[in-house]
Structures are given as C-alpha cells and as structure tokens.
matplotlib code that plots the C-alpha trace (Angstrom):
import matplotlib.pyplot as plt

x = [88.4, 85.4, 83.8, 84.1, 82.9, 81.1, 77.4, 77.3, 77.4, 75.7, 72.5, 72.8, 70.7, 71.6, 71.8, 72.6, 76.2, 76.2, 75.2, 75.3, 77.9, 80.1, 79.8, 81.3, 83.7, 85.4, 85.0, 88.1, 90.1, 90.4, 91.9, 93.8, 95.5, 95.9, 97.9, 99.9, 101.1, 101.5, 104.5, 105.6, 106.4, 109.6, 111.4, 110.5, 111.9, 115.4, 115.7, 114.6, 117.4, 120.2, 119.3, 121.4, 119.8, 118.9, 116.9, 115.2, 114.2, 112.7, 110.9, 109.0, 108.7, 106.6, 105.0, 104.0, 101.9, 100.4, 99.2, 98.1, 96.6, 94.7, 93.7, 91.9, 90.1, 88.9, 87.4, 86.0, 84.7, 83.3, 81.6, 79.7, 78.5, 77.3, 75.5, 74.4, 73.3, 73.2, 75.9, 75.2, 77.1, 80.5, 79.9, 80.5, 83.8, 85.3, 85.4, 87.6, 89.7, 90.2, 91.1, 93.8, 95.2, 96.0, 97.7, 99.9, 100.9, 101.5, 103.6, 105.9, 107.3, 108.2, 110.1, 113.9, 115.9, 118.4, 116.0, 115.6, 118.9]
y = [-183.5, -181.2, -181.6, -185.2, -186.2, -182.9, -183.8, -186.7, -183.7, -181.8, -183.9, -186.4, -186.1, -183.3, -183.7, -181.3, -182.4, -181.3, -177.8, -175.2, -173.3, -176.6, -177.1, -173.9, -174.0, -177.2, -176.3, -173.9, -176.5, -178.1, -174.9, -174.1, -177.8, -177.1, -173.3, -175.6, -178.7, -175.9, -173.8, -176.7, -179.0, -177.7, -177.0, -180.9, -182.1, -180.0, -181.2, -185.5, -184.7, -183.7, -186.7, -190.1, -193.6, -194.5, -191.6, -191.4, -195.0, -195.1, -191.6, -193.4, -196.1, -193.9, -192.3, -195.9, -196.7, -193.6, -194.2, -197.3, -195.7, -193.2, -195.8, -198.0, -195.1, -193.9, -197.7, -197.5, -193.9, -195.7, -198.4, -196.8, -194.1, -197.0, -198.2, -195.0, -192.9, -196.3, -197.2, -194.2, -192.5, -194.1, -191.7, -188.5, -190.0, -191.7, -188.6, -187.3, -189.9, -190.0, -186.9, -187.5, -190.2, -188.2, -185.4, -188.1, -189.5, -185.9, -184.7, -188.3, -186.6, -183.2, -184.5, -183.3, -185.7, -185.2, -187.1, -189.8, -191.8]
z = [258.6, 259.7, 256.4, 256.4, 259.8, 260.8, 258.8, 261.7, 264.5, 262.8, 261.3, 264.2, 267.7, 269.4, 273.4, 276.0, 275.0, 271.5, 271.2, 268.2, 270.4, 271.1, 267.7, 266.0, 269.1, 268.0, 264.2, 265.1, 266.0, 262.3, 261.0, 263.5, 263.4, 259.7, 260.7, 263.5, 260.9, 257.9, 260.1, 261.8, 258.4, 257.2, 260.3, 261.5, 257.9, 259.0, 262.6, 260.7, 258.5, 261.2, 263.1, 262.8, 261.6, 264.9, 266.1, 262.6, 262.8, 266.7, 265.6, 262.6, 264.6, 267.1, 264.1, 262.7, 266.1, 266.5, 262.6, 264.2, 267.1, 265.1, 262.6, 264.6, 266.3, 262.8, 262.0, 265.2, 264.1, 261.2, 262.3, 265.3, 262.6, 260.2, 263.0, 264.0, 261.0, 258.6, 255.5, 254.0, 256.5, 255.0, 251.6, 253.6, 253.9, 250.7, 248.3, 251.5, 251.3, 248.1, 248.4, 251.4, 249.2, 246.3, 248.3, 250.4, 246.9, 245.5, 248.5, 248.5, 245.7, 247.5, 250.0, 249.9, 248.3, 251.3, 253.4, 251.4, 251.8]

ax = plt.figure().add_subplot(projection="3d")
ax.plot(x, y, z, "-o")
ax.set_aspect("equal")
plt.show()
C-alpha cells in the first residue's frame, strides 16, 4: 500500500501537516500491518472453521461491508488524487493492483479445504 499511494505524499505539496518526519512515521505502519495480518491469518482460519453456519455467515457479512466501506474510500482516494495530481496519478496504482489481484486468486486456492464446505 505505501508504494502504491505513498508517491502522492511524497511528490504532492507539502504543508505544515505533511512533514518528512510524519511521513517515515506512518511508513511504519504498512509493515507493521503486514507483521499483524501475517500472525493473525492462520489462527483466524481455526477459530472460522470451529464456528457454526450462522456465525460464519453474519462474520462475512460484516466482512462484505467493511469491503464496502473500504472500497468506496479507495474510489474516493482515487478520484481526489486524479483531481489532484492529474490521471496520471491512477498508474501508480494499477501494476499494484494487479498485483493484489493475482495474490487473492493465488491464495483462493490455499485455503483449507475444511473451510470450504
């Protein structure tokens, strides 16, 4: 995520808001998400599969708006950068995505086939 959205911090107007030191200080928060999801992946897929059908469907449920949620905050993301920085803005972006796309396809396949009923 930081190398897809961070050019706009970094090559954008800087304020008195966005400093150099602001900057590197929420740079640590991408990897450290990426530490937090890594160690928290496979006990989250033991505690989905002990669950019955009715907490696993209000749970994806939950996780279907806040795909929502964070969805329509990236387009909004996206458009105010277009307007922003122009349309060549979006191109930081789609090699990302691409990216994002094939790795959610690859790891569909991983998942335990005790989960999938």
């Amino acid at each position: 995520m930081l190398v897809t959205v961070g050019p706009l911090f970094f090559t954008g107007t800087r304020d008195e808001f966005i400093t150099y030191e602001r900057m590197a200080l929420f740079s640590f928060l991408f990897p450290l998400f990426g530490v937090a999801a890594g160690l928290a992946f496979e006990p989250s897929l033991n505690l989905a599969g002990r669950l019955p059908r009715a907490a696993q469907a209000v749970l994806a449920f939950i996780a279907l708006g806040g795909g929502a949620l964070v969805g329509s905050g990236i387009a909004a993301f996206v458009v105010s950068a277009v307007q922003t920085h122009g349309a060549l803005a979006v191109a930081y972006a789609l090699p990302w995505l691409a990216v994002a796309l094939v790795i959610a396809a690859l790891r569909s396949r991983v998942i335990p086939a005790r989960l999938v009923r």
